[in-house]
N, CA, C and O atoms as CSV, one atom per row, in Angstrom:
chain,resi,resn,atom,element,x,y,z
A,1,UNK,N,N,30.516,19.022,6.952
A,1,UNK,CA,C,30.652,18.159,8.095
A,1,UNK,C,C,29.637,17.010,8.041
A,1,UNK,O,O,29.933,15.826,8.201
A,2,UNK,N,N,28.199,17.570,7.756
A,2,UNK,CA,C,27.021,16.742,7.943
A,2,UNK,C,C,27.821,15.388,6.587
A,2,UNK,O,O,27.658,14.189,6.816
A,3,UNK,N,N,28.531,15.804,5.433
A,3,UNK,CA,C,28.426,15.229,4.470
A,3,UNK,C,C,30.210,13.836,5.224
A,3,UNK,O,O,30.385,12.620,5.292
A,4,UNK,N,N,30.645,14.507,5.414
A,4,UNK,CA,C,31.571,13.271,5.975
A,4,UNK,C,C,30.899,12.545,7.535
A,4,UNK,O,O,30.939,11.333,7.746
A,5,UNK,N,N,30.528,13.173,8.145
A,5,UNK,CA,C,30.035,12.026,9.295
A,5,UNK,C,C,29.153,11.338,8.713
A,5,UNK,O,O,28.883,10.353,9.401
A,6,UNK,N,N,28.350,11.400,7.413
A,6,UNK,CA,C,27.424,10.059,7.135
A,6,UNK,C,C,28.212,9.458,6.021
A,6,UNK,O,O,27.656,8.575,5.369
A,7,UNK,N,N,29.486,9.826,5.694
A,7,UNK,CA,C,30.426,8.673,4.625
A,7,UNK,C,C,29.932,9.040,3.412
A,7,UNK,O,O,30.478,8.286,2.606
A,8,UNK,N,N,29.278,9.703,2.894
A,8,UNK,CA,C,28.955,10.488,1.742
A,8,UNK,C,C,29.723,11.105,0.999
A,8,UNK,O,O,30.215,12.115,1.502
A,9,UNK,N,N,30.139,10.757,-0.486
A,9,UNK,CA,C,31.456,11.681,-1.069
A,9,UNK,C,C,30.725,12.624,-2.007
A,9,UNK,O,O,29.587,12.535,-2.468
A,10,UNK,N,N,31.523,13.414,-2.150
A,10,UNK,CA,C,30.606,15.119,-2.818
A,10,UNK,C,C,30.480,14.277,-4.498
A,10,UNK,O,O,30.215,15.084,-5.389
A,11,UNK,N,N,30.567,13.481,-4.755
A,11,UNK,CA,C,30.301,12.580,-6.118
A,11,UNK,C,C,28.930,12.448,-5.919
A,11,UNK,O,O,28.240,12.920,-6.823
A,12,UNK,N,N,28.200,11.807,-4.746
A,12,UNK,CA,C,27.201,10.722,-4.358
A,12,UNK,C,C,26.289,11.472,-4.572
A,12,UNK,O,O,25.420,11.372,-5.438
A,13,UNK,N,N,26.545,12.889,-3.188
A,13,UNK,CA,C,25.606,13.968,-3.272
A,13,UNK,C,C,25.442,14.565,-4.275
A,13,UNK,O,O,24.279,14.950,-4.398
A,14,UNK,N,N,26.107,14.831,-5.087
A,14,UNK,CA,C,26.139,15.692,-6.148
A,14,UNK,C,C,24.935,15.056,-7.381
A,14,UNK,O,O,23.936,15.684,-7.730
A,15,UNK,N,N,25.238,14.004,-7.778
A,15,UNK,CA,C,24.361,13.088,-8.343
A,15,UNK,C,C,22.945,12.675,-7.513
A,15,UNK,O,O,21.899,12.375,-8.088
A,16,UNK,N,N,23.118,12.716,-6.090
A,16,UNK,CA,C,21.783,12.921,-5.373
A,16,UNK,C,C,20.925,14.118,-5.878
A,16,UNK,O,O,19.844,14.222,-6.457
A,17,UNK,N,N,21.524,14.662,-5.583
A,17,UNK,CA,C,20.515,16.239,-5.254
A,17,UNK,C,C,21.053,17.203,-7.271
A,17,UNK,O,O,21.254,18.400,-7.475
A,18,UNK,N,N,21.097,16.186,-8.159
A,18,UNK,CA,C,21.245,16.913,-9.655
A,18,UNK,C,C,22.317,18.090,-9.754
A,18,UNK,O,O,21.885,19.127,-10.257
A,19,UNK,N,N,23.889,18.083,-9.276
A,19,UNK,CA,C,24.895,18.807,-9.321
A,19,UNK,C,C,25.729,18.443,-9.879
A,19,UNK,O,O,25.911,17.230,-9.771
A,20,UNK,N,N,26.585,19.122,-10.667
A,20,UNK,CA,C,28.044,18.364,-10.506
A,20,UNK,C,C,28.932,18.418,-9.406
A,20,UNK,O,O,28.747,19.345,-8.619
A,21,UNK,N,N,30.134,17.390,-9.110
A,21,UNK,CA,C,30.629,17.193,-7.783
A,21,UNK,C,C,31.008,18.696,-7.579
A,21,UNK,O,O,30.700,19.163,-6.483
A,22,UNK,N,N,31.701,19.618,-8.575
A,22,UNK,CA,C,32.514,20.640,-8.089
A,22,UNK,C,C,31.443,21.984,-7.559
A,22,UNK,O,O,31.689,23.080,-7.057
A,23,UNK,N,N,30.288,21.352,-7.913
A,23,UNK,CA,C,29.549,22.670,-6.530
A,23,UNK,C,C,29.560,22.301,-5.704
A,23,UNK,O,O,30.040,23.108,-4.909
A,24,UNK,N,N,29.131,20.905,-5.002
A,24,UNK,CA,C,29.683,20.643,-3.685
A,24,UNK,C,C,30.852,21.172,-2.740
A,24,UNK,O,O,30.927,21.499,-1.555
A,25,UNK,N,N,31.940,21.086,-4.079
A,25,UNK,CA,C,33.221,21.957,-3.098
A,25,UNK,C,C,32.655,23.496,-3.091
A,25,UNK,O,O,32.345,24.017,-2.020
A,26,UNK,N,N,32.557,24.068,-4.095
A,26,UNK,CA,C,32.122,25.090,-3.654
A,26,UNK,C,C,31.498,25.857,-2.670
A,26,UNK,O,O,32.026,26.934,-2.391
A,27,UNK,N,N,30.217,25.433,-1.939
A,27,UNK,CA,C,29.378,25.185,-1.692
A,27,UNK,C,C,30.224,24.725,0.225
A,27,UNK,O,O,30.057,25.344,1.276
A,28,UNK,N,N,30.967,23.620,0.003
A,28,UNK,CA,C,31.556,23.915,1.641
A,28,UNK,C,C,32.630,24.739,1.954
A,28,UNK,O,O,32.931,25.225,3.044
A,29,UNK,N,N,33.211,24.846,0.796
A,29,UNK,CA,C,34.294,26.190,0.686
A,29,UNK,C,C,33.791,27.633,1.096
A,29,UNK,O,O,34.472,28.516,1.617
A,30,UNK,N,N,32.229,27.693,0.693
A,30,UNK,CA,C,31.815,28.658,0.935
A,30,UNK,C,C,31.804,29.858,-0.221
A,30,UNK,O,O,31.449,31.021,-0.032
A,31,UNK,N,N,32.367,29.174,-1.686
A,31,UNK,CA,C,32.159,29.737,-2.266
A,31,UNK,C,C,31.452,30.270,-3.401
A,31,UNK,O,O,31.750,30.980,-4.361
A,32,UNK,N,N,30.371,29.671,-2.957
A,32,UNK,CA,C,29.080,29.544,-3.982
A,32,UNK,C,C,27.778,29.299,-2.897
A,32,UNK,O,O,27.463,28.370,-2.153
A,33,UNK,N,N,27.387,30.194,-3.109
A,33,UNK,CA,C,25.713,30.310,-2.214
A,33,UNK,C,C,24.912,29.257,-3.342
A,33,UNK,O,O,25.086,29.149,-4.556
A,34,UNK,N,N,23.787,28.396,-2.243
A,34,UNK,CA,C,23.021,27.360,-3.522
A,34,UNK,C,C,21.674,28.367,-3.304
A,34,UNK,O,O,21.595,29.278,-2.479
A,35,UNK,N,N,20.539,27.907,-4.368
A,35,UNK,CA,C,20.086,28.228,-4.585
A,35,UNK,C,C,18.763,27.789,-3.468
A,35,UNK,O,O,18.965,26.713,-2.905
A,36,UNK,N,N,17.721,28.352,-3.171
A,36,UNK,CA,C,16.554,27.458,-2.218
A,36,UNK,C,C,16.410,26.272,-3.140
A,36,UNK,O,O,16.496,25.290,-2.403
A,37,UNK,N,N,16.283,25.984,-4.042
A,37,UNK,CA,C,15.950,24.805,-4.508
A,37,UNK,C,C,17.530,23.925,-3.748
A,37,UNK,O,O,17.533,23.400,-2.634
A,38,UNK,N,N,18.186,23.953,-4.269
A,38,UNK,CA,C,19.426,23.185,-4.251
A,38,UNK,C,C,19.421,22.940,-2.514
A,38,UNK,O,O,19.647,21.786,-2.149
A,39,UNK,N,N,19.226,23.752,-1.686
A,39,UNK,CA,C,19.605,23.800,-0.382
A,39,UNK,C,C,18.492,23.062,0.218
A,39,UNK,O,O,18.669,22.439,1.265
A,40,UNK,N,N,17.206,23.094,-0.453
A,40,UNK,CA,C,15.933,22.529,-0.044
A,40,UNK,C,C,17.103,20.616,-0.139
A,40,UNK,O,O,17.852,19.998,0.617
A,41,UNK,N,N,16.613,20.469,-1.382
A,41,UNK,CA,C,17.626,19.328,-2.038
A,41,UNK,C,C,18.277,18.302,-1.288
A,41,UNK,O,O,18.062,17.109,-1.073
A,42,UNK,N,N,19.739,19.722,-0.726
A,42,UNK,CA,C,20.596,18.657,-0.286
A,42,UNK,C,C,19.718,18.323,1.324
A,42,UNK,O,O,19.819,17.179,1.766
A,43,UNK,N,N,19.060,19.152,1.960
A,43,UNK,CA,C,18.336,18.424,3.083
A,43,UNK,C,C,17.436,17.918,2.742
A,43,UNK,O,O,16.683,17.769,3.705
A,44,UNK,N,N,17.112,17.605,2.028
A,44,UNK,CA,C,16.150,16.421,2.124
A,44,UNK,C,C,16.882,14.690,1.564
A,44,UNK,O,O,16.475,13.541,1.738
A,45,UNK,N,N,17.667,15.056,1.108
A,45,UNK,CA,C,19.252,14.090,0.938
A,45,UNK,C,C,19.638,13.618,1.923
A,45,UNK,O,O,19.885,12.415,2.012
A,46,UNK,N,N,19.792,14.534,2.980
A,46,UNK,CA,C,20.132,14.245,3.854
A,46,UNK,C,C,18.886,13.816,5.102
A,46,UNK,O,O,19.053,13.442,6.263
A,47,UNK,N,N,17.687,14.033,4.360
A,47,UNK,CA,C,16.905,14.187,5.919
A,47,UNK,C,C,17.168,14.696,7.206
A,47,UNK,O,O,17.575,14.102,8.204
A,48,UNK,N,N,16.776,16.301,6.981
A,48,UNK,CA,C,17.080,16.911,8.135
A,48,UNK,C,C,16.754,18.193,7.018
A,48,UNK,O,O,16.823,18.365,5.801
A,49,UNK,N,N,16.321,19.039,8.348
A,49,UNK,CA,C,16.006,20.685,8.091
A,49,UNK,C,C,17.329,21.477,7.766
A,49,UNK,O,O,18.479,21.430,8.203
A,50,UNK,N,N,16.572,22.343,6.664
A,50,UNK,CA,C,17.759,23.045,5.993
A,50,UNK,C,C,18.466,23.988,7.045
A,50,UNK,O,O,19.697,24.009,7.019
A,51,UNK,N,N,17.863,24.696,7.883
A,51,UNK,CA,C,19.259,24.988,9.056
A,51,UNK,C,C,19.799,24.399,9.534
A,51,UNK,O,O,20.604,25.015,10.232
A,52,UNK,N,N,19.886,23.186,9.619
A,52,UNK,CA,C,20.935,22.024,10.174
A,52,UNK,C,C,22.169,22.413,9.210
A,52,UNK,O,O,23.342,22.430,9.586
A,53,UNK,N,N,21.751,22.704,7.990
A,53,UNK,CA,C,23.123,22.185,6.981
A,53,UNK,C,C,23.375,24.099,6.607
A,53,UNK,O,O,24.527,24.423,6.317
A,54,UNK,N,N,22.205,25.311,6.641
A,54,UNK,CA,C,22.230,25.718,5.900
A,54,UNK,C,C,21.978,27.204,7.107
A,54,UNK,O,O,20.840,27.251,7.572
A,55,UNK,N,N,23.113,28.507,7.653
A,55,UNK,CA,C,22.740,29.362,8.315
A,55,UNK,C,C,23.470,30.925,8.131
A,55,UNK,O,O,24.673,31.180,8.202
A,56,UNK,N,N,22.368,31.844,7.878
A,56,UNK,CA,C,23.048,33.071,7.615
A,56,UNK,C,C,24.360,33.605,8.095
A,56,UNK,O,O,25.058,34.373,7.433
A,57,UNK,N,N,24.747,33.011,9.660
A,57,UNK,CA,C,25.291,33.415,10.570
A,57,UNK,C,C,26.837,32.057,9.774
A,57,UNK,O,O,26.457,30.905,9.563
A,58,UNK,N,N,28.031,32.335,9.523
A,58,UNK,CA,C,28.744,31.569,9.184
A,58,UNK,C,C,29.223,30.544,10.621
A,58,UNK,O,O,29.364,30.768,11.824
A,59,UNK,N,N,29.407,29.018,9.490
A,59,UNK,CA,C,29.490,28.177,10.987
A,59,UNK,C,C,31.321,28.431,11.384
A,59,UNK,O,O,31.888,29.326,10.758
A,60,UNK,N,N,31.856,27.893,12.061
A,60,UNK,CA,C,33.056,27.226,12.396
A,60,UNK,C,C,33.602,26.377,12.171
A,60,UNK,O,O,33.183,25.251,12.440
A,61,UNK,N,N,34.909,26.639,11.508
A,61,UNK,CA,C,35.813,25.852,10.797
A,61,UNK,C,C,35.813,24.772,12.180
A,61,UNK,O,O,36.200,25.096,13.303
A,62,UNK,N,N,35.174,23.155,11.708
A,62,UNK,CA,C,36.328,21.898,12.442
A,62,UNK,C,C,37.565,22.891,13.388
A,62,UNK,O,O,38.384,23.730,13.012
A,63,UNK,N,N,37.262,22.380,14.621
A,63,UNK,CA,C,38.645,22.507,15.412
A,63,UNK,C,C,38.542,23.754,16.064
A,63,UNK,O,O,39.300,23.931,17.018
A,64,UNK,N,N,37.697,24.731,15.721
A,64,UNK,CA,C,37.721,26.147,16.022
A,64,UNK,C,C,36.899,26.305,17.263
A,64,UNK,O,O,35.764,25.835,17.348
A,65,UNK,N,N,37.509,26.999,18.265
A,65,UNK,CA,C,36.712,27.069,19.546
A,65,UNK,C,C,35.760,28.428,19.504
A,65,UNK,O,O,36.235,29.540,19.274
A,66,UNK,N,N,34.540,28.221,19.724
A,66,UNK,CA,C,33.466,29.028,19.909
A,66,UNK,C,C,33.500,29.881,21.596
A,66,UNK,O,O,33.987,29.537,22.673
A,67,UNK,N,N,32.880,30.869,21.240
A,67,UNK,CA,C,32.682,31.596,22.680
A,67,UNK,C,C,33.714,32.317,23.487
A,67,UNK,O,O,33.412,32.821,24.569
């Protein structure tokens, strides 16, 4: 989410933070845990704390009502 509301394509980041694009998909797919380095990485890419982008507790799919 964080990576489309700032217009960022998983190319940009990927080459930001030393990945290739296809962990990015992974990675919001949910199917690849990053590493603390990598997760350190992409927040600081992004500027902002790694629980912003990064939480044990799985987030909610876009569109999905909470509570």
């Amino acid at each position: 989410m964080l990576r489309a509301e700032r217009g960022v394509s998983r190319r940009e980041l990927a080459d930001g933070v030393g990945v290739h694009y296809q962990t990015i998909g992974y990675l919001e797919r949910g199917e690849f845990s990053p590493s603390l380095h990598l997760a350190l990485s992409i927040a600081a890419f992004f500027d902002v704390p790694a629980e912003v982008i990064f939480s044990l507790e799985p987030f909610p799919r876009l569109g999905e009502q909470t509570g």
